[in-house]
C-alpha positions as CSV (number, residue, x, y, z in Angstrom):
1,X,-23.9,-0.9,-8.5
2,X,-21.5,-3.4,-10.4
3,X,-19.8,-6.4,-9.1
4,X,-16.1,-4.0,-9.2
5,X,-17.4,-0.9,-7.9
6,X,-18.8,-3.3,-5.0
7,X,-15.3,-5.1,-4.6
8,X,-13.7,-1.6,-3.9
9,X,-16.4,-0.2,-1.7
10,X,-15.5,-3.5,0.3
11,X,-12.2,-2.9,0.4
12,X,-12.2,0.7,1.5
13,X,-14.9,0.6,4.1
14,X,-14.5,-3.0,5.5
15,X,-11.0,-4.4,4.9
16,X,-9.0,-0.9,6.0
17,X,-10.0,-0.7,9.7
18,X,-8.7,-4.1,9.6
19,X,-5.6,-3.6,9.1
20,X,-4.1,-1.0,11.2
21,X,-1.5,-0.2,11.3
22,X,-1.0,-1.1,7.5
23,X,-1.1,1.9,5.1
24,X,-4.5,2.3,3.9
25,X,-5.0,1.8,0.4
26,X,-2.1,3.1,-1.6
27,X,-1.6,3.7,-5.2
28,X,2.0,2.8,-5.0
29,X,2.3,1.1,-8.5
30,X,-0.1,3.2,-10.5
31,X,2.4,4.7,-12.4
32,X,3.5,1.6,-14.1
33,X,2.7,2.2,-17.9
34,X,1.9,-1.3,-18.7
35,X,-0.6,-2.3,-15.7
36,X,-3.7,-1.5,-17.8
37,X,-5.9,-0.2,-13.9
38,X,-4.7,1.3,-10.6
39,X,-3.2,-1.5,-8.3
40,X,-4.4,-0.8,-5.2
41,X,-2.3,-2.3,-2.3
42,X,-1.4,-2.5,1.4
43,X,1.9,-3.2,2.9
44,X,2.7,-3.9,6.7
45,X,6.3,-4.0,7.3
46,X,6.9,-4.9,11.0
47,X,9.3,-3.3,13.1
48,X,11.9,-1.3,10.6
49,X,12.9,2.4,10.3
50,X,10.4,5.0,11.0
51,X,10.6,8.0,8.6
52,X,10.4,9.8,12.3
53,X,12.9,8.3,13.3
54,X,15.3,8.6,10.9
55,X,14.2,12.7,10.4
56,X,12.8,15.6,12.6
57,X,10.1,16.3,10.0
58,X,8.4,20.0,11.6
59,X,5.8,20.8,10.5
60,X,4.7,17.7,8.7
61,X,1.2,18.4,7.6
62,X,2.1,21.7,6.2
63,X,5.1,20.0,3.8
64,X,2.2,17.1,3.2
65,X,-0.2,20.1,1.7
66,X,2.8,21.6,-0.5
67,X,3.1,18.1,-1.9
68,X,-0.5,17.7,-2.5
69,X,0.0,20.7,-4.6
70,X,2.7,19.3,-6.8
71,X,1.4,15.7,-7.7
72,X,-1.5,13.8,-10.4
73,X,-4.6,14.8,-8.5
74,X,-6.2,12.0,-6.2
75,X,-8.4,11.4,-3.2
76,X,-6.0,11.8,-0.8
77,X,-8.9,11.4,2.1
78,X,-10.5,14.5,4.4
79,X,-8.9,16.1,6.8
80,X,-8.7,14.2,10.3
81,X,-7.1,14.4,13.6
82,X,-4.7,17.4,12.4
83,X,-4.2,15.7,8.9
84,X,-5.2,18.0,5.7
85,X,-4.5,14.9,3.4
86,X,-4.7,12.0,5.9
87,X,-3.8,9.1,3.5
88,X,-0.9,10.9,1.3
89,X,0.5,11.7,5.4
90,X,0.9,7.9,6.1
91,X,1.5,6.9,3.0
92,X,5.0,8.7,3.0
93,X,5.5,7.8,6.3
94,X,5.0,3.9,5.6
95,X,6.4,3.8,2.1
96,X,9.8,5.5,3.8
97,X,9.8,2.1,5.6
98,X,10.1,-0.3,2.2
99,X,12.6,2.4,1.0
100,X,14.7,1.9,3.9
101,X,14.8,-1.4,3.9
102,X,15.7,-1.4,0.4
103,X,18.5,0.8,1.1
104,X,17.3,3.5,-1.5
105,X,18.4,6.3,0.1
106,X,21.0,8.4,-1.9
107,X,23.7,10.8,0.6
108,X,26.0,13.4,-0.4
109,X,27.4,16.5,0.3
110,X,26.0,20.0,-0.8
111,X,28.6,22.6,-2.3
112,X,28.7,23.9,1.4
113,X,29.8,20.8,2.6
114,X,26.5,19.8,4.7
115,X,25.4,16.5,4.7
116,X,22.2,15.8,2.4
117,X,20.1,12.7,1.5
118,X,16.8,11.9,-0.6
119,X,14.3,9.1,-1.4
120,X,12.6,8.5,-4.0
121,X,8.6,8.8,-3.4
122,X,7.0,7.1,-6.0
123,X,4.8,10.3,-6.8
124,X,4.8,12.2,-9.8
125,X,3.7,15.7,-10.9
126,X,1.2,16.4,-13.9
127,X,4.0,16.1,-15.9
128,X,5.6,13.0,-15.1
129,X,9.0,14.6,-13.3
130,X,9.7,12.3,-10.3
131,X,9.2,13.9,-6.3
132,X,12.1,13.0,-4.1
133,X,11.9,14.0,0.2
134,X,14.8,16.3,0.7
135,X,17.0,16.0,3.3
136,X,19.8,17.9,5.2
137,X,22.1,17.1,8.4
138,X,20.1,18.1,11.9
139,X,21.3,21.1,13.3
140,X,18.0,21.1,16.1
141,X,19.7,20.6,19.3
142,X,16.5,19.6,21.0
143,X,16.0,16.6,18.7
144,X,17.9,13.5,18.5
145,X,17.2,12.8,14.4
146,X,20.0,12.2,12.6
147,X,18.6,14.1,9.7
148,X,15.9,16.8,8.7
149,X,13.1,17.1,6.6
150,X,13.2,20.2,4.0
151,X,10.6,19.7,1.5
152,X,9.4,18.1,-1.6
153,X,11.5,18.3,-4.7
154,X,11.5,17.3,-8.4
155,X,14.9,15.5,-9.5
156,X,15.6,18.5,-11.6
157,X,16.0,20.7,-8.6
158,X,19.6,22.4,-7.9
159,X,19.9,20.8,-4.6
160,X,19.8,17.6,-5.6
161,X,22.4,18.3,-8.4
162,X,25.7,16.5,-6.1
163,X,23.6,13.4,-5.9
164,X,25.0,11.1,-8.2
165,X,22.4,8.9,-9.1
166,X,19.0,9.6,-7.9
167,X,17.7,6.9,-6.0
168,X,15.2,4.6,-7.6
169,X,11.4,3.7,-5.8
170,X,10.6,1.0,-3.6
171,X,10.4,-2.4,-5.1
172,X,7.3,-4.4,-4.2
173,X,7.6,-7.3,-6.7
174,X,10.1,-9.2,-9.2
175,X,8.3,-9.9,-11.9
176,X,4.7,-8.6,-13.4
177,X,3.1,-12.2,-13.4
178,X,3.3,-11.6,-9.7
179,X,0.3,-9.3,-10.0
180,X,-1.7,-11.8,-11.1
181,X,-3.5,-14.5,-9.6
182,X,-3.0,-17.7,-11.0
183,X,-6.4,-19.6,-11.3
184,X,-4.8,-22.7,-12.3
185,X,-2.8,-23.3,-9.2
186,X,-4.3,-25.5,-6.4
187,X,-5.7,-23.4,-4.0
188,X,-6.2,-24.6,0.2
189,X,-8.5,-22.6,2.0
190,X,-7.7,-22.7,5.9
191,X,-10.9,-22.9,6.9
192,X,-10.2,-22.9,10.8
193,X,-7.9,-19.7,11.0
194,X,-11.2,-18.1,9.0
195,X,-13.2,-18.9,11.3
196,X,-11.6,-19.1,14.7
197,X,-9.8,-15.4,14.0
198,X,-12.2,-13.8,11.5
199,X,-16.0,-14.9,12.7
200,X,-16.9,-11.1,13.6
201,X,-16.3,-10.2,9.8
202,X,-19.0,-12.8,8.5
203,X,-22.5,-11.2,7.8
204,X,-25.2,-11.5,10.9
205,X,-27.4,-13.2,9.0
206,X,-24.6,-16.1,8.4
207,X,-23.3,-16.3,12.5
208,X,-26.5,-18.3,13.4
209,X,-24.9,-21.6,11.1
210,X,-22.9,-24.0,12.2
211,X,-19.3,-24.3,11.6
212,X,-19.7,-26.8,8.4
213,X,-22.5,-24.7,6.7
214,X,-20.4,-21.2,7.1
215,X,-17.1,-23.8,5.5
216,X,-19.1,-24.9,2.7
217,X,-20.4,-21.3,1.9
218,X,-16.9,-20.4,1.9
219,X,-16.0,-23.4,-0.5
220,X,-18.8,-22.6,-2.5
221,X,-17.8,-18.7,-2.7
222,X,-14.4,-19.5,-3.8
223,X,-15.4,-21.5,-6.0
224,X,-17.4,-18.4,-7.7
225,X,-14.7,-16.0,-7.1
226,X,-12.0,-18.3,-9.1
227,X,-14.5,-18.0,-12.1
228,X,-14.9,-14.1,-11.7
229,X,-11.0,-14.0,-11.4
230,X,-11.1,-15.9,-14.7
231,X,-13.2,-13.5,-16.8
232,X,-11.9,-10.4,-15.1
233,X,-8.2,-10.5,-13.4
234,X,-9.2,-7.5,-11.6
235,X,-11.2,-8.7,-9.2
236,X,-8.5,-10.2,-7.1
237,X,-6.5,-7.6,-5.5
238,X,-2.9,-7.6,-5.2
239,X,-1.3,-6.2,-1.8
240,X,2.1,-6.0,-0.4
241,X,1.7,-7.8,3.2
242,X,4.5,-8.8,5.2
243,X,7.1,-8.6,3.0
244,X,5.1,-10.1,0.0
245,X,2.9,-9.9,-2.7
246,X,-0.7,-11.5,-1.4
247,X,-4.4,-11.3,-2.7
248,X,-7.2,-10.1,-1.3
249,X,-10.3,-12.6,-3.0
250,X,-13.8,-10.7,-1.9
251,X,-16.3,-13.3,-1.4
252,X,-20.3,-13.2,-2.3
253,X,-22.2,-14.8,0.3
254,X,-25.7,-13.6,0.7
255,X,-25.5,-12.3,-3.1
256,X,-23.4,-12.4,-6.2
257,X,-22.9,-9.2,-6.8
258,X,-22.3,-7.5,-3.4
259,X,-19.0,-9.3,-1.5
260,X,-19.4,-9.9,1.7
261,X,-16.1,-10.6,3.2
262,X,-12.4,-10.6,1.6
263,X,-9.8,-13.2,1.8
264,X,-6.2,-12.8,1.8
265,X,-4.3,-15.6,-0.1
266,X,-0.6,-16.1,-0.6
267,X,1.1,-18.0,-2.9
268,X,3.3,-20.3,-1.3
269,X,5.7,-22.7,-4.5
270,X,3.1,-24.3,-6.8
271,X,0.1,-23.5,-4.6
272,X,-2.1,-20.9,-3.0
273,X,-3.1,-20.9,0.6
């Protein structure tokens, strides 16, 4: 198995337990004509709107399997725990959160005078048309939602003719260099917050070292890393983490072509940490 396909069998079977209760692994900016691969990425967004919150959503799985049905084809994971298509379910229920926060939610008034609202989802159909959540004022007495889920629409759709201007997708960085990792900036690996928080993620085979041998392993597999991130940007994996744009770095410890662990490093001014 290659080095890549290794790197994303890490990050889908170790990296995504880990982070609950992020979104799993998204494919939030695979649209993008000019990113040459699919940008996988997580995003944790603290405490801001829930889309269950904000909507009395019914039958959810049921308006998550007539969306299935209108966007690209993708693994959108096996059913579980009630869930048909488990990963499309949270991702539109953690992506509302971003969309939220950046206030790209459109409202209006139908021709009947009812109140209305959409958001952009960030999906697409086969042929390229844009899916927006539909929304119209709660009329369920026996929930407290201000609004209410309909369905799934394309921005073509009659009913979302009195919205002005359709509302745009959730913005996860400023500029496209920020999807890169930047091998020539200095990078400082906190060795101590590695191994104080993260010792149950190293390999059983490394736990029985010291402290200084398991830090000049990780040394030495950054080191590596920074030169597989030189001849092939994709290895280093951009992600959307609390409020910015990180990367998750896998590292080879026991062999160079099967990553052991992943780091997550942040650029912070003229450095990564």
């Amino acid at each position: 198995m290659s080095f890549i396909k290794n790197v994303k069998k890490l990050l889908f079977t170790v990296l995504r337990p880990k982070f609950q209760p992020l979104l799993y692994i998204v494919h939030i900016l695979k649209f993008i004509k000019f990113l040459p691969w699919i940008l996988y990425t997580t995003f944790y967004l603290g405490e801001f709107m829930e889309l269950y919150d904000f909507a009395y959503c019914g039958d959810f799985n049921e308006k998550i399997k007539r969306l299935k049905d209108m966007i690209i084809n993708e693994n959108w994971g096996k059913p579980k725990n009630g869930k048909d298509f488990p990963v499309l379910h949270n991702y539109i229920a953690h992506y509302f959160k971003k969309i939220y926060q950046d206030n790209q939610i459109a409202y209006a008034e139908n021709e009947n005078g009812e109140k209305i609202a959409c958001f952009n989802t960030g999906l697409l159909t086969s042929t390229y048309n844009d899916i927006y959540a539909y929304f119209i004022e709660n009329k369920n007495p026996n929930s407290s939602q201000e609004w209410f889920l309909v369905e799934f629409l394309t921005g073509n759709s009659i009913k979302l003719s009195k919205i002005a201007e359709l509302p745009r997708i959730a913005t996860f960085f400023n500029s496209i260099d920020d999807l890169f990792f930047d091998t020539k900036l200095e990078l400082r690996l906190n060795a101590e917050h590695i191994l104080r928080d993260n010792y149950e993620r190293f390999p059983d085979e490394l736990k029985r070292y010291n402290n200084i041998m398991l830090v000049n392993l990780l040394e030495g597999a950054i080191k590596i890393a920074k030169k597989k991130i030189e001849r092939n940007y994709k290895t280093a994996v951009p992600q959307f983490f609390d409020n910015k744009i990180q990367f998750l770095i896998p590292l080879c410890l026991l062999d160079t072509q099967k990553p052991d662990i992943a780091i997550a490093i942040s650029k912070d001014t003229a450095r990564l940490v």
